[in-house]
ROMIKE-974184 format. One record per residue: residue in one letter; z, y, x of N, C-alpha, C in turn. Coordinates in Angstrom, 3 decimals. Atoms other than C-alpha are relative to their C-alpha. Layout:
<rec rest="A" n_zz="Z" n_yy="Y" n_xx="X" ca_zz="Z" ca_yy="Y" ca_xx="X" c_zz="Z" c_yy="Y" c_xx="X"/>
...
//
This chain:
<rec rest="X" n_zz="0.000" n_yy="-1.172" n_xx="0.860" ca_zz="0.000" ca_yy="0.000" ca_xx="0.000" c_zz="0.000" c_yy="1.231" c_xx="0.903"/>
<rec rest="X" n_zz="0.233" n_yy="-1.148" n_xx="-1.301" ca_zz="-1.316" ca_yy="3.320" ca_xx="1.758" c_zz="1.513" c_yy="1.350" c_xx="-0.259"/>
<rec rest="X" n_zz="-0.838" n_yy="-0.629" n_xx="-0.074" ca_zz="1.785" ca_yy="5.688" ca_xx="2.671" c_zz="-0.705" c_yy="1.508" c_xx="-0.464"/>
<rec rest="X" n_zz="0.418" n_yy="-1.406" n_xx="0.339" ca_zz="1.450" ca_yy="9.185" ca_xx="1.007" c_zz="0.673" c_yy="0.823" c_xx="0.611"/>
<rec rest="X" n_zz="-1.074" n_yy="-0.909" n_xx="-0.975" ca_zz="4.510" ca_yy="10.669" ca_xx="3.090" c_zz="1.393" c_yy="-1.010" c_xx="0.456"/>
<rec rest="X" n_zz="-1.459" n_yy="0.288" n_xx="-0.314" ca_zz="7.702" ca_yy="9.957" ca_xx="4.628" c_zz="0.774" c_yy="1.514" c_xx="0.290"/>
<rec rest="X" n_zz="-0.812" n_yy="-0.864" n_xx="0.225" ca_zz="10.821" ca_yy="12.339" ca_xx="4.666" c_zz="1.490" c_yy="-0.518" c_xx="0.167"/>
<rec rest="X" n_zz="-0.908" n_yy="0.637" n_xx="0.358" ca_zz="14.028" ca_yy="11.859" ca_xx="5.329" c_zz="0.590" c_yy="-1.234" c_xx="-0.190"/>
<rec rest="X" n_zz="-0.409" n_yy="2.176" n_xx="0.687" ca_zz="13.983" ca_yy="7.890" ca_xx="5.590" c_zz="-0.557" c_yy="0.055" c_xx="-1.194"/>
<rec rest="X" n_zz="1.198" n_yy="-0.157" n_xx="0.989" ca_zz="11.768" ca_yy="8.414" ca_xx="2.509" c_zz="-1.072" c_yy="-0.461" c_xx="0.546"/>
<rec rest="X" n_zz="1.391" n_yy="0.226" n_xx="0.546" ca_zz="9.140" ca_yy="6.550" ca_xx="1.717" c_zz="-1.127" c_yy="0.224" c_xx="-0.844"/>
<rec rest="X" n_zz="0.504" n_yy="0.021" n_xx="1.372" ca_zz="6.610" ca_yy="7.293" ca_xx="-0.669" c_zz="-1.362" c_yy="-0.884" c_xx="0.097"/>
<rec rest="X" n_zz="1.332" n_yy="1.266" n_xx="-0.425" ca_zz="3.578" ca_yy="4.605" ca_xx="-1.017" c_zz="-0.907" c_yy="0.368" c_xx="-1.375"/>
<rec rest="X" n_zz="0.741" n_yy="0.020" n_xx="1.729" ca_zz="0.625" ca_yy="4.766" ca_xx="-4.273" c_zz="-0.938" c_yy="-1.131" c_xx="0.931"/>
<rec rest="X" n_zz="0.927" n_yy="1.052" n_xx="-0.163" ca_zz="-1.233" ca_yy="1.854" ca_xx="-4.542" c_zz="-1.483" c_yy="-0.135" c_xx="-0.857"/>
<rec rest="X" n_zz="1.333" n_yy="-0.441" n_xx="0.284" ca_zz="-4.985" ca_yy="1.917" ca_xx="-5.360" c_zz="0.176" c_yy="-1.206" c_xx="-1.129"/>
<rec rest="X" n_zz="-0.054" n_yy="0.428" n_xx="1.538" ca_zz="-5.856" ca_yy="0.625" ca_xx="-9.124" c_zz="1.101" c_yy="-0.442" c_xx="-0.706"/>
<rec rest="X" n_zz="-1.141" n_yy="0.450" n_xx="0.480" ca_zz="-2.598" ca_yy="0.483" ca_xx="-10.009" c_zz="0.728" c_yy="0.528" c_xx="-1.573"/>
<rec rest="X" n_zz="-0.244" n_yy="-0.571" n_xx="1.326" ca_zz="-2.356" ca_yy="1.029" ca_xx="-13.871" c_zz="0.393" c_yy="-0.956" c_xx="-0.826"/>
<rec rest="X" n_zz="-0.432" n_yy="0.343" n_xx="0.802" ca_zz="-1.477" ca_yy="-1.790" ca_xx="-15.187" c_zz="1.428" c_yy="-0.287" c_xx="-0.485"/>
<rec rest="X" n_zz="-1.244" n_yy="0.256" n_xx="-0.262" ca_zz="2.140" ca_yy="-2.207" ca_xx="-14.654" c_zz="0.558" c_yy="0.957" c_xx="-1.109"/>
<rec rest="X" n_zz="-0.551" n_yy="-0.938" n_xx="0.372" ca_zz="3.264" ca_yy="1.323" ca_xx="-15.709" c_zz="-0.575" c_yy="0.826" c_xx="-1.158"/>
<rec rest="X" n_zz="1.079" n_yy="-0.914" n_xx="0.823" ca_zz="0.238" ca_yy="2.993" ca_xx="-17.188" c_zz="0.450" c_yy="1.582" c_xx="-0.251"/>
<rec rest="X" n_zz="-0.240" n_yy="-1.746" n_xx="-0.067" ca_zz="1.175" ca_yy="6.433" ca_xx="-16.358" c_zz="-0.156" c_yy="0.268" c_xx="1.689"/>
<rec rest="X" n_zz="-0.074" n_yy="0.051" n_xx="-1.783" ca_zz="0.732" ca_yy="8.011" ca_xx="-12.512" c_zz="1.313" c_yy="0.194" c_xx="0.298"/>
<rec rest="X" n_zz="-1.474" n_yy="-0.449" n_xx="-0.851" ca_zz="3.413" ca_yy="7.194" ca_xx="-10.287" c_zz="-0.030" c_yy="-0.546" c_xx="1.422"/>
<rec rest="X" n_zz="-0.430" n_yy="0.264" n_xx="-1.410" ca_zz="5.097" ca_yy="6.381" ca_xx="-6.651" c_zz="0.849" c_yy="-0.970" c_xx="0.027"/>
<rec rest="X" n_zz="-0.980" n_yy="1.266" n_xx="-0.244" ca_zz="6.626" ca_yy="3.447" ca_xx="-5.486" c_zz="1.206" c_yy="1.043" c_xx="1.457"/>
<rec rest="X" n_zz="-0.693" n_yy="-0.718" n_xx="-1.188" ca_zz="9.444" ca_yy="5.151" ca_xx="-3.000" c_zz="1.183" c_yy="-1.089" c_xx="0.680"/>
<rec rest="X" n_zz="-0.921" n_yy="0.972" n_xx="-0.418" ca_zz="11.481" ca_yy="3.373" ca_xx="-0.519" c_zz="0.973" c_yy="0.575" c_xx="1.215"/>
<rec rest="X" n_zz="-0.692" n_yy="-0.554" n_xx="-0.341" ca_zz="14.766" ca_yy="4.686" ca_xx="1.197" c_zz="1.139" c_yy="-1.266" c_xx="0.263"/>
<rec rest="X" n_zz="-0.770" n_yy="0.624" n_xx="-0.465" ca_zz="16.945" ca_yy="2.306" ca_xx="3.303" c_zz="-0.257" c_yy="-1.480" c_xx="-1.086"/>
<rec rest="X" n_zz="-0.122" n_yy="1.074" n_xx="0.529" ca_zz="17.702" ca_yy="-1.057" ca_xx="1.086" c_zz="-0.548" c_yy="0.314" c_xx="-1.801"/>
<rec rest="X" n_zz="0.694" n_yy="-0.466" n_xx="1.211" ca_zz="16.484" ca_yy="0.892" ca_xx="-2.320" c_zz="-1.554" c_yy="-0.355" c_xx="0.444"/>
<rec rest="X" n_zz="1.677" n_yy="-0.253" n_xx="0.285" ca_zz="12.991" ca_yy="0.903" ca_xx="-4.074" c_zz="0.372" c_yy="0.846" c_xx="-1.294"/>
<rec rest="X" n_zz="0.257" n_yy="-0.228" n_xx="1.847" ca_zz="12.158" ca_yy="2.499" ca_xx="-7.503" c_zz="-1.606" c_yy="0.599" c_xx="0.025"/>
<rec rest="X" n_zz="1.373" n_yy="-0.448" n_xx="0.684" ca_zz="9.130" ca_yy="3.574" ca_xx="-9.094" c_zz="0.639" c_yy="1.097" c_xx="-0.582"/>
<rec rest="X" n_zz="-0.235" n_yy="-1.954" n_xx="0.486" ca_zz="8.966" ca_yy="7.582" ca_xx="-10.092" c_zz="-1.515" c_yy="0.251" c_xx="-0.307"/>
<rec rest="X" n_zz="1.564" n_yy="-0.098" n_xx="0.820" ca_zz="6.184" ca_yy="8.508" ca_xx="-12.644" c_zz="-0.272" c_yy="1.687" c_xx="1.047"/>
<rec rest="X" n_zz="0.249" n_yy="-1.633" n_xx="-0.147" ca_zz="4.621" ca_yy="12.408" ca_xx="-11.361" c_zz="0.694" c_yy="0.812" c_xx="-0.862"/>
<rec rest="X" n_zz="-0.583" n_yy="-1.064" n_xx="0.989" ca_zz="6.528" ca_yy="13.829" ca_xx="-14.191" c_zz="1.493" c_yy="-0.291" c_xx="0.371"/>
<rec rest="X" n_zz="-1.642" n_yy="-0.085" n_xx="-0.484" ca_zz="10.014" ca_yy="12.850" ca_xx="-12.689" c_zz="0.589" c_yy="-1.018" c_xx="-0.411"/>
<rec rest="X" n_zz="-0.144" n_yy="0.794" n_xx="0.868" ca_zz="10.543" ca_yy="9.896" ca_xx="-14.476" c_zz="0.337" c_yy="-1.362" c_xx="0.470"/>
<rec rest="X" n_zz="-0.229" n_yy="1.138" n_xx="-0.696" ca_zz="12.538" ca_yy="6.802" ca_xx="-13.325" c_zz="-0.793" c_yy="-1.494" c_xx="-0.567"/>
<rec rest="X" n_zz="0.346" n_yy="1.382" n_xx="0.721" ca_zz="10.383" ca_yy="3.680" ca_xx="-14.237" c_zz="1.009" c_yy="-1.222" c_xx="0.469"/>
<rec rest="X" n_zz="-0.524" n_yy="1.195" n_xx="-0.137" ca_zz="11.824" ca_yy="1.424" ca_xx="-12.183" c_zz="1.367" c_yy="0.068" c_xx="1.075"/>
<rec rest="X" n_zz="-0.722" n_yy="-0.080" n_xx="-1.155" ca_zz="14.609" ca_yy="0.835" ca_xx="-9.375" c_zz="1.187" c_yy="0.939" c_xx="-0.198"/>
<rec rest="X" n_zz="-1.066" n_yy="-0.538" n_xx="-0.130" ca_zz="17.119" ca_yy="2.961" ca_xx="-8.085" c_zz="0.087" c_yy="0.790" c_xx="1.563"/>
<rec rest="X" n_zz="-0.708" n_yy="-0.649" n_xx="-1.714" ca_zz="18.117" ca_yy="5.631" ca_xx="-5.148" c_zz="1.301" c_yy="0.739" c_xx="0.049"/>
<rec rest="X" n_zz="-1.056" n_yy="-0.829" n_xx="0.394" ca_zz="21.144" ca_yy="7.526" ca_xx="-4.447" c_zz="-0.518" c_yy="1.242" c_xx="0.076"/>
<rec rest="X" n_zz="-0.015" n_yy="-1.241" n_xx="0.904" ca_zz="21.739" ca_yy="10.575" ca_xx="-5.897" c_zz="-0.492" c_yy="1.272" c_xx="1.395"/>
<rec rest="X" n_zz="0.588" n_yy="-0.985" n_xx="-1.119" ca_zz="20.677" ca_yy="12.850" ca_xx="-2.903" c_zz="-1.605" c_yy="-0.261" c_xx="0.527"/>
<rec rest="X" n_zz="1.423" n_yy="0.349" n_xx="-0.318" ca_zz="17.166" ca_yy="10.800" ca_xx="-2.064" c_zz="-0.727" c_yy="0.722" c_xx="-1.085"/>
<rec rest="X" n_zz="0.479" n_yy="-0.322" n_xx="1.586" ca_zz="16.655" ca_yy="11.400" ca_xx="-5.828" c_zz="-0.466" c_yy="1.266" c_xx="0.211"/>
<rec rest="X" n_zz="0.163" n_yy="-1.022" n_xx="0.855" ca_zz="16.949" ca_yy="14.804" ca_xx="-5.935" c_zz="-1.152" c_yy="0.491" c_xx="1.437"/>
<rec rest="X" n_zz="1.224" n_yy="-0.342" n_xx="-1.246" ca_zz="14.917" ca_yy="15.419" ca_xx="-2.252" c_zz="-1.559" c_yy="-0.806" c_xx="-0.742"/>
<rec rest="X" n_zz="1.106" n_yy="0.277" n_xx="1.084" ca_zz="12.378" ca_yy="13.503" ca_xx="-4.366" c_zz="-1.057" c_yy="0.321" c_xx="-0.727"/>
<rec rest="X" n_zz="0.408" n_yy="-1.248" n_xx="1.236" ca_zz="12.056" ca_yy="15.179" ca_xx="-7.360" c_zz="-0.655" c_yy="1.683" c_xx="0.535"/>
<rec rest="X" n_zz="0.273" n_yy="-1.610" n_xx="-0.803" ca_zz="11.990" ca_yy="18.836" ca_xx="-4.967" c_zz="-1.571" c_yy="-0.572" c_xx="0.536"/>
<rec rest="X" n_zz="1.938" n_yy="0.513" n_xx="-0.485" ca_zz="8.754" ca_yy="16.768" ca_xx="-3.143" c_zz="-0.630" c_yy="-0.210" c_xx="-1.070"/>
<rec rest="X" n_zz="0.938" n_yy="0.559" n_xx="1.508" ca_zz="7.213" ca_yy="15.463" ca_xx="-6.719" c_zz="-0.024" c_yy="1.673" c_xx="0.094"/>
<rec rest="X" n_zz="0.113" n_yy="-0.886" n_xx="0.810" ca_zz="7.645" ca_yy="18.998" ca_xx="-8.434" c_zz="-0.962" c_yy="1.078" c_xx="1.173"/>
<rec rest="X" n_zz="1.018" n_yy="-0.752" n_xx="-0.846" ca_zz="6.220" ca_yy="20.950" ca_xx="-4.842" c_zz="-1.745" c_yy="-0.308" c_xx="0.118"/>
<rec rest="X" n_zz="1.597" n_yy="0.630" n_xx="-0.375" ca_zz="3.231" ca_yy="18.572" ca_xx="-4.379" c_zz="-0.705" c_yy="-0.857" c_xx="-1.105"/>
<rec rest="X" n_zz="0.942" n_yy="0.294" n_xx="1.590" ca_zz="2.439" ca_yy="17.848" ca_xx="-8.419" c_zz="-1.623" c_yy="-0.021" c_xx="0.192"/>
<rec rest="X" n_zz="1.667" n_yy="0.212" n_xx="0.021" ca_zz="-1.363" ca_yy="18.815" ca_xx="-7.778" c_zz="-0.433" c_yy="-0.843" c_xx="0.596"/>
<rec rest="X" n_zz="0.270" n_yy="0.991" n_xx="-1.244" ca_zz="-1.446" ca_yy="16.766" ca_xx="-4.729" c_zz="-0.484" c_yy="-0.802" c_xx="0.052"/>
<rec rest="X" n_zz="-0.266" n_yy="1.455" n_xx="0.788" ca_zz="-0.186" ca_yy="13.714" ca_xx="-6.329" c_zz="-1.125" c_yy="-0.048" c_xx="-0.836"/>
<rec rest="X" n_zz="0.441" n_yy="0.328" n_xx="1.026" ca_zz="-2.140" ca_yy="13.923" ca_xx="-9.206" c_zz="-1.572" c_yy="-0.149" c_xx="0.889"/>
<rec rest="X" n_zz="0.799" n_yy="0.068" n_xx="-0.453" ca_zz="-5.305" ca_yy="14.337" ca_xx="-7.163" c_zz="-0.089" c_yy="-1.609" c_xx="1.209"/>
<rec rest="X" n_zz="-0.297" n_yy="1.390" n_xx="-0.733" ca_zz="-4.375" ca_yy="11.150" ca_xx="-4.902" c_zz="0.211" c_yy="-1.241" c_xx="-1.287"/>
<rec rest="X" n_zz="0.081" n_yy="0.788" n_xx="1.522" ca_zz="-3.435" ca_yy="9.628" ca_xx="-8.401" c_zz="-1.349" c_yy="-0.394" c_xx="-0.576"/>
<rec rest="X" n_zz="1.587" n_yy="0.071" n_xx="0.682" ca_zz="-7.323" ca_yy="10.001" ca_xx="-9.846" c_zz="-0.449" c_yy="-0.718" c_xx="1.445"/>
<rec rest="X" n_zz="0.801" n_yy="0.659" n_xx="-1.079" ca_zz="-8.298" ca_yy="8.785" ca_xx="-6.374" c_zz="0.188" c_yy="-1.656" c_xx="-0.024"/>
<rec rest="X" n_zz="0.277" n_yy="1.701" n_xx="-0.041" ca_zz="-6.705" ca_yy="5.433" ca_xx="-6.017" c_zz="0.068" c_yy="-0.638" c_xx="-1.385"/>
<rec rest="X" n_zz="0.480" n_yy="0.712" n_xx="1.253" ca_zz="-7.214" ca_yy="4.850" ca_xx="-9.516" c_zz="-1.634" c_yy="-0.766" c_xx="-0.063"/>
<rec rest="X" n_zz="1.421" n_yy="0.390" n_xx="0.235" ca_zz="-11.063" ca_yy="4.621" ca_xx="-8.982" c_zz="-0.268" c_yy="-0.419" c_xx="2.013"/>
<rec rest="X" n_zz="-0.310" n_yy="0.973" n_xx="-1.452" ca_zz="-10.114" ca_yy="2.882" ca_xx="-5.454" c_zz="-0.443" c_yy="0.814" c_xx="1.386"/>
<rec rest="X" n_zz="0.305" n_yy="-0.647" n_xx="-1.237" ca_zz="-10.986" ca_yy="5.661" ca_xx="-3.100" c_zz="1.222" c_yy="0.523" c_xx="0.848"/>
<rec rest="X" n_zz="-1.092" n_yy="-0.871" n_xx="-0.734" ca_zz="-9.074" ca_yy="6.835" ca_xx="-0.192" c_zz="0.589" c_yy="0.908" c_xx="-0.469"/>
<rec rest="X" n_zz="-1.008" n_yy="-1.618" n_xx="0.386" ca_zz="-6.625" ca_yy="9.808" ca_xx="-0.702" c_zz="0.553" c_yy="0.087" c_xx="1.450"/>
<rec rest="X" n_zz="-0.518" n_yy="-0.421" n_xx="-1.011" ca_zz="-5.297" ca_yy="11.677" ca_xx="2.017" c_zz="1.928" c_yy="0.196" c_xx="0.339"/>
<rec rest="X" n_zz="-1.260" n_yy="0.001" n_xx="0.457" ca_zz="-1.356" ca_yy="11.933" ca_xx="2.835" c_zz="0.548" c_yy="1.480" c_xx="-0.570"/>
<rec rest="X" n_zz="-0.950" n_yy="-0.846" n_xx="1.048" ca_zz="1.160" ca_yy="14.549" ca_xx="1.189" c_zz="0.966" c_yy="0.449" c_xx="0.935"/>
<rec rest="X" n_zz="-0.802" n_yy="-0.339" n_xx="-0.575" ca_zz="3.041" ca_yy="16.936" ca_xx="3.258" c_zz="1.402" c_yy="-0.051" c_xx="-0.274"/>
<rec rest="X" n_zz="-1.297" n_yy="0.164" n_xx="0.592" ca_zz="6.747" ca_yy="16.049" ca_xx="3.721" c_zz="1.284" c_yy="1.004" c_xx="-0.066"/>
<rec rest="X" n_zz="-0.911" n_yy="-1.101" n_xx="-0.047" ca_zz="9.872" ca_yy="18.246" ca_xx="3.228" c_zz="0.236" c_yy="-0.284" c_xx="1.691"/>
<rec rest="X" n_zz="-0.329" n_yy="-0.494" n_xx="-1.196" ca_zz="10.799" ca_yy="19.881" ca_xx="6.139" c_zz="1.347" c_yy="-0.012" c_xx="0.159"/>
//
């Protein structure tokens, strides 16, 4: 699964045609012994992080919304996407 950023021991990964699971765009993120799934709209599908990854997260989702969503339409129709600048 191609990495969109790291941050912080943050992971964030999107995986190309990946709609059937969730059927909405999202990020698989991975931070020490955690995973979860996080839709673009902020939205916990799956998993779990602590409460500080979370919210460094959410601050990256809500900065790089267009980003995402443009990497979102990409590996939907299986093309490369480029990565996603990480918090500083």
């Amino acid at each position: 699964m191609p990495e969109l950023s790291r941050f912080f021991n943050i992971v964030v990964r999107m995986f190309y045609s990946d709609q059937s699971e969730h059927n909405k765009p999202h990020v698989h993120v991975e931070y020490n012994e955690f995973r979860a799934v996080v839709g673009l709209d902020g939205e916990l599908l799956a998993g779990h992080l602590p409460t500080k990854q979370w919210r460094l997260l959410l601050g990256w989702i809500t900065l790089h919304e267009e980003e995402l969503y443009i990497a979102w339409n990409q590996a939907v129709r299986n093309e490369p996407f480029g990565k996603v600048a990480p918090l500083n």
